[in-house]
C-alpha positions as a Python dict, from the first residue, in 0.01 Angstrom:
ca = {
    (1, 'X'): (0, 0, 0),
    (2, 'X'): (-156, -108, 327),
    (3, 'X'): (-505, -268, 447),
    (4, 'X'): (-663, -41, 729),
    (5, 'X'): (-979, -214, 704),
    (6, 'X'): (-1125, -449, 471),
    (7, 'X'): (-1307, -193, 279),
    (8, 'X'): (-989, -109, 152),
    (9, 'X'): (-916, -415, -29),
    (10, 'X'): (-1119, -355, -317),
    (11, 'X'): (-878, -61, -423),
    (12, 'X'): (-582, -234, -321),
    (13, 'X'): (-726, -553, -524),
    (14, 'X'): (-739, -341, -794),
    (15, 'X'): (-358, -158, -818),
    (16, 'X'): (-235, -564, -773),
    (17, 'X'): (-439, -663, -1037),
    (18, 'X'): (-370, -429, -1288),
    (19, 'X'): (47, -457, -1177),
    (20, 'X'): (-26, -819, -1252),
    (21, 'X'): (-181, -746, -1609),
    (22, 'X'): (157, -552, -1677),
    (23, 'X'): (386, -867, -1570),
    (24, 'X'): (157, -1139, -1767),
    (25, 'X'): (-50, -1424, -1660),
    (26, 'X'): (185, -1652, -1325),
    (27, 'X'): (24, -1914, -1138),
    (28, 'X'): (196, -1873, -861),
    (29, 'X'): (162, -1492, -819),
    (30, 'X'): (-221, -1523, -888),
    (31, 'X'): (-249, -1826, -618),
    (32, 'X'): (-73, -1534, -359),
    (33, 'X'): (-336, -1277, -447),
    (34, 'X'): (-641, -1565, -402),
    (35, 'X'): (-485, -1641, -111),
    (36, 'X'): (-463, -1245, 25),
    (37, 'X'): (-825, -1251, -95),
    (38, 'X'): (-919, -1514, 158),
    (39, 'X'): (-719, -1324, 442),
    (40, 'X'): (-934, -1058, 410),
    (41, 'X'): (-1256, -1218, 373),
    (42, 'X'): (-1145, -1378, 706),
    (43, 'X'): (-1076, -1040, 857),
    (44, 'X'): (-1416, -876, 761),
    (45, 'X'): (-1540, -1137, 968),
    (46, 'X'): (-1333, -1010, 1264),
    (47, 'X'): (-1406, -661, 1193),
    (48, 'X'): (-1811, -789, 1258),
    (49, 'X'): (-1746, -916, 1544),
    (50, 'X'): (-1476, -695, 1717),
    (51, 'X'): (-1766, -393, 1628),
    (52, 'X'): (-2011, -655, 1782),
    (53, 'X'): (-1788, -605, 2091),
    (54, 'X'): (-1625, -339, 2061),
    (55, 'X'): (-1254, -442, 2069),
    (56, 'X'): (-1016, -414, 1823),
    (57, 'X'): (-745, -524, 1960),
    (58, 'X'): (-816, -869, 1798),
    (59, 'X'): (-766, -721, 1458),
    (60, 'X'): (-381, -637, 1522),
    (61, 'X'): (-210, -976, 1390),
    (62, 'X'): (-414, -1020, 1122),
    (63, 'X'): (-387, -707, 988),
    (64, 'X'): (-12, -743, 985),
    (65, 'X'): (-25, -1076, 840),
    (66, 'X'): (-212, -926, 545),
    (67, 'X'): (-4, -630, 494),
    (68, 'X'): (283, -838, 499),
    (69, 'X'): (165, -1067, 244),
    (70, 'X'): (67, -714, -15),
    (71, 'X'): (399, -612, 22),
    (72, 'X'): (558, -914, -57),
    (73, 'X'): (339, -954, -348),
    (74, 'X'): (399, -624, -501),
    (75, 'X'): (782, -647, -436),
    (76, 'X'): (737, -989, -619),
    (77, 'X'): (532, -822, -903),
    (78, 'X'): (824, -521, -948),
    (79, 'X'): (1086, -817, -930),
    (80, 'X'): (893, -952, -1233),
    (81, 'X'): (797, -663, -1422),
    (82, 'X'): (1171, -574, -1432),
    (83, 'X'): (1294, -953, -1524),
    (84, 'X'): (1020, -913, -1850),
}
C-alpha cells in the first residue's frame, strides 16, 4: 500500500478501514488513521500548489512521511488481527 498522490487515499482509506472492521473498534489505531487523514489533506494542499508552480520536488518528504505512517498502521492492524 502506498500514497502516489492524494487521490489515492480514498482507496487506501478504504482497505484500512475495512482491516480495522476485522480487528474491532481501538482508539488508538483509529486516532492513527485520523491522523493519516489530516496528512493527506495537508498534502493535497501541496499538490495545488506545487501544480501552481510546477515543482514537485516539495512533495518528496511528505509523501514519505505518509507512507510511512500506512505501513505502520497496517503492520499494527495485522499485529492485532492475529493477537484476536
Amino acid at each position: 500500500m502506498e500514497l502516489k498522490t492524494a487521490t489515492d487515499w480514498q482507496s487506501l482509506h478504504s482497505v484500512l478501514r475495512s482491516k480495522m472492521n476485522d480487528v474491532g473498534y481501538n482508539s488508538d489505531l483509529q486516532r492513527l488513521l485520523n491522523n493519516i487523514t489530516d496528512m493527506v489533506s495537508e498534502f493535497s494542499k501541496l499538490e495545488v500548489d506545487a501544480r501552481r508552480i510546477h515543482k514537485d520536488t516539495s512533495l518528496v518528504g511528505p509523501r514519505e512521511q505518509i507512507n510511512q505512517a500506512i505501513k505502520r498502521l497496517d503492520q499494527l492492524l495485522l499485529m492485532a488481527l492475529l493477537m484476536k
